[in-house]
Every structure is written in C-alpha cells, then in structure tokens.
N, C-alpha and C positions, 0 to 999 in steps of 0.2 A: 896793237890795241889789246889782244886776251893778254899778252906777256907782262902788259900794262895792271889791267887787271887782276891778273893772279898775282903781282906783285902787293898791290894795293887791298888786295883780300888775306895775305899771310900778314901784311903788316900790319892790318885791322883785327886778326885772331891771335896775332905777337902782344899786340898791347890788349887788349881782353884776357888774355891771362895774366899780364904783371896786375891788370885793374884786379881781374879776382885773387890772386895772391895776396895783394894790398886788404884787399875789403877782410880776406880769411884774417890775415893778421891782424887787423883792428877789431875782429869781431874777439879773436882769440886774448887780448891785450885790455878791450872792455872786459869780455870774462872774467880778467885775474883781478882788474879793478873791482869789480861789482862781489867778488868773493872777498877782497880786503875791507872793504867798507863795509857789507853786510858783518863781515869778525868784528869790527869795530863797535859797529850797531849791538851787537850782542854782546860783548866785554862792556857797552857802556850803558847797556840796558842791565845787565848785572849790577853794575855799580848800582844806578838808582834802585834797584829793586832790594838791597843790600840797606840802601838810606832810607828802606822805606816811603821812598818818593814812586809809586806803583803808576802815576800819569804819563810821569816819562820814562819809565822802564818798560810800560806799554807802547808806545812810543817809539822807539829803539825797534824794541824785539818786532813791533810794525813792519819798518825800514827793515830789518834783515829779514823779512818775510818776503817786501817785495823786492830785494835784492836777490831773493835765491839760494840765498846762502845753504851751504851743503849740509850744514844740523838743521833742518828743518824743523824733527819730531824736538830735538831741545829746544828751540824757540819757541816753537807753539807752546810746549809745556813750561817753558818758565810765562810766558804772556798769557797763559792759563792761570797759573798762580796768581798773578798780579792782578787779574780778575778777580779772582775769589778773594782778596786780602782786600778788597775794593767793595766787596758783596756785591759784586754781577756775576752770580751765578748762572745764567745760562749763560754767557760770553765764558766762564770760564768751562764749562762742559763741554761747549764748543770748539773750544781751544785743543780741551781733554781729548779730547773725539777724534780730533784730525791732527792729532800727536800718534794716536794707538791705530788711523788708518794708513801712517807713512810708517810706523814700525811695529806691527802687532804683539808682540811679544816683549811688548814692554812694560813688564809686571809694575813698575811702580808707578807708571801713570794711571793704571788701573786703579790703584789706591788712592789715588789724586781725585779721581771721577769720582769713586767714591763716597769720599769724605765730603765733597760738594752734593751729593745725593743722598748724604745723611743730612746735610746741614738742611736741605730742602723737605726731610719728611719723607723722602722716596727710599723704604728704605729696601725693596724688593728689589729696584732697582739699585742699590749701596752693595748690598748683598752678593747679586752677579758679578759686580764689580769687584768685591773681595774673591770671589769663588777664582777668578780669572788671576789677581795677584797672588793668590796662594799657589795657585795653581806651574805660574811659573818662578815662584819661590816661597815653597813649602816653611820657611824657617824665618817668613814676614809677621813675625811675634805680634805685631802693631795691627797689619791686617784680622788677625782673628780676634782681636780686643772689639774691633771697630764693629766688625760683622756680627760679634756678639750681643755691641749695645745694638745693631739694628734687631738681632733675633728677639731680642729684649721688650724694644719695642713695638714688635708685632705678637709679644705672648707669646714667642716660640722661645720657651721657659728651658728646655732640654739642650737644644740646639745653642742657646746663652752659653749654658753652662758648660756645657763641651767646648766650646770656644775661647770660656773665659780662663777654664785649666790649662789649653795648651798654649794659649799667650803668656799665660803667668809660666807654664813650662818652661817657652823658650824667652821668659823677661821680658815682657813687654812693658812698658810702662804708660 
C-alpha cells in the first residue's frame, strides 16, 4: 500500500510540474502577445495622432498603457499630447507627470509640461519646468524662449531678457 502511494504521490508531483511548465509557458507566450498588440496600439495611435484624429490616438495609446507595453514613458507622453491638442489640460499634465515619474530625465517632456502650464497661466510652475529641460539640455533654444515669455509675464523683465538672447543665441524660433 506505501509503495502504492509513493507511487501515486511522484506521479501526482510528475504532472504538477509538466501543469507549471505549461502554465510558465502560456504566461511567457501571452507576454510576447500582450507586447505585440500593445506595438501596434502605439504605431496605430501614432497614425491617428499624425491624422489629427486625437480621440483615437487616445485611445490606442490607452490599450498600450493597459497592455504594458515596454515604452511606457513614450505613450504616456504622446497620450499627453493628444490631450493637450484636445485642451484637456490637466489630463495632459497628468499624462506629462507619469511620463517624467517612469523616466526622470526626460528633458523634453519637461518642456511638454511646460508649455501646458504656460498655456494655463501657471507660469512659476512653466518656469520649473523649463529650469528642469535646460537643465538636462542646456542647448533647448525653444525651452529658454518659453521660460522667457513666462519671465515676461510675471514682470521678471531681466530674467525675459537673459532668456530671450540665449534662445535667439542658440536659434530658437
């Protein structure tokens, strides 16, 4: 009867490991699916976003949000765009935000936030935001343009004008 048993107990841990090898492999095979459709999601939320169709480029870059997909910080920040071209502003901040919390050093999303926090009047907060894009690309011509109209309109008349030579310095337009 034990001989019985222990046979019937290796045969019950034989097949528990083909089941979890099985299960490993379908989980590793949905992975690679769930990474091609999310690419897709975002090649096709590009397109729209390109046709200026911003509902379904939103849309898209959604589905490869909750797909996982491995660009995370680029879909946030193109579904950040597609926000702002929309005027929802804070949906695009939002976007902006949890673009620069998966890659912080992403100086041109910084100017993304920005430009959304000028367009809102915030411009102390535009401003950090340019300090941060310069910061990790000193030679963001466009950046010290932006940061100037905000210096501009807060009367910091000095701080404009330093801003405004070194954009024109390095060709902003």
């Amino acid at each position: 009867m034990k001989l019985l048993l222990a046979a019937v107990l290796l045969i019950m841990i034989s097949l528990g490991v083909v089941v979890f090898a099985q299960v490993k492999d379908l989980e590793r095979r949905l992975d690679n699916a769930n990474e091609i459709l999310g690419e897709r999601a975002l090649e096709l939320g590009s397109v729209y976003f390109d046709d200026s169709k911003y509902e379904k480029a939103i849309e898209q870059f959604t589905d490869a949000i909750h797909l996982n997909h491995s660009q995370l910080t680029e879909v946030y920040r193109q579904r950040a765009e597609a926000y702002y071209w929309l005027g929802e502003y804070p949906l695009a901040i939002e976007g902006f935000t949890e673009a620069i919390r998966l890659e912080p050093e992403a100086g041109e999303v910084y100017s993304q936030r920005g430009v959304v926090y000028f367009r809102l009047g915030e411009y102390q907060r535009a401003i950090e935001d340019y300090d941060e894009a310069i910061r990790f690309d000193p030679e963001a011509g466009n950046a010290y343009l932006i940061r100037g109209f905000a210096y501009e309109d807060l009367d910091m008349r000095e701080e404009a004008d330093r801003d405004f030579a070194k954009a024109k310095e390095l060709g902003a337009r």
